[in-house]
Residue, then its C-alpha position, 0 to 999 in steps of 0.5 A: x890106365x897105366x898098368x904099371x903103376x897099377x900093378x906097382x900099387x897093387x903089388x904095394x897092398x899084396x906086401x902090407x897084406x903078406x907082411x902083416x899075415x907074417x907079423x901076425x903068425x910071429x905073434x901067435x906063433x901059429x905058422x899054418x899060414x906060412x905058404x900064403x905069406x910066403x906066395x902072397x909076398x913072391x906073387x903079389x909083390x915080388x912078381x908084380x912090382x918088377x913087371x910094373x916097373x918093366x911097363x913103366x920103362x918099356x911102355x909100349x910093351x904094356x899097351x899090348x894084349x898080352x900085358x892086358x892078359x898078364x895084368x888080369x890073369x895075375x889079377x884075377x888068379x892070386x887072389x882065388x890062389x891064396x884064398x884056397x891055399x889058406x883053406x887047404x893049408x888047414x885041410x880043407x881038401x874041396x879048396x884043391x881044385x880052385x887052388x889049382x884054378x887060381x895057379x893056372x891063372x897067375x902061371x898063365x899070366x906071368x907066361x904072357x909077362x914072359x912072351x912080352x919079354x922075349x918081344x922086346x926091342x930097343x924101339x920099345x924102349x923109348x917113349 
């Protein structure tokens, strides 16, 4: 797997699906969802794309354990994150604590993104 064309595309379906959610509050104009739209954009596309274009220009930092962690962590988090969110934005308190989960798991995945970062070496760069 190339993860960072995966985390490209799947960042591509987090934008069509936080755009469509904005689309659909304007029309309403019942902005409760107004959080998920705006996490599942920054989250999904917005951390997401970036990484994957990282992977792609750096591909030996994706080869390592801590991409594999950043990739299923934010994988595995965001969606358990902004289910609950949508929950708890219309007051369903018992979603708390999976939103908490899910943010654990996203927060920890993007540290991995981040440590592999601060590893990086020009040697990494190249292919």
């Amino acid at each position: 797997m190339n993860r960072g064309i995966a985390l490209i595309k799947i960042g591509s379906l987090y934008l069509a699906g936080g755009l469509a959610l904005g689309l659909g509050m304007a029309i309403t104009k019942n902005l409760a969802l107004t959080t998920v739209h705006a996490h599942l954009t920054l989250l999904g596309w917005g951390a997401m794309a970036p990484a994957g274009l990282v992977y792609l220009v750096c591909p030996r930092l994706a080869e390592t354990r801590l991409a594999r962690l950043h990739f299923w962590l934010h994988n595995a988090g965001l969606p358990v994150m902004m289910i609950s969110l949508g929950f708890h934005s219309y007051g369903f308190a018992a979603a708390e604590p999976y939103l908490g989960l899910g943010s654990v798991l996203v927060v920890i995945g993007l540290g991995c993104f981040a440590a592999n970062l601060l590893r990086l070496t020009e040697a990494d760069t190249t292919r």
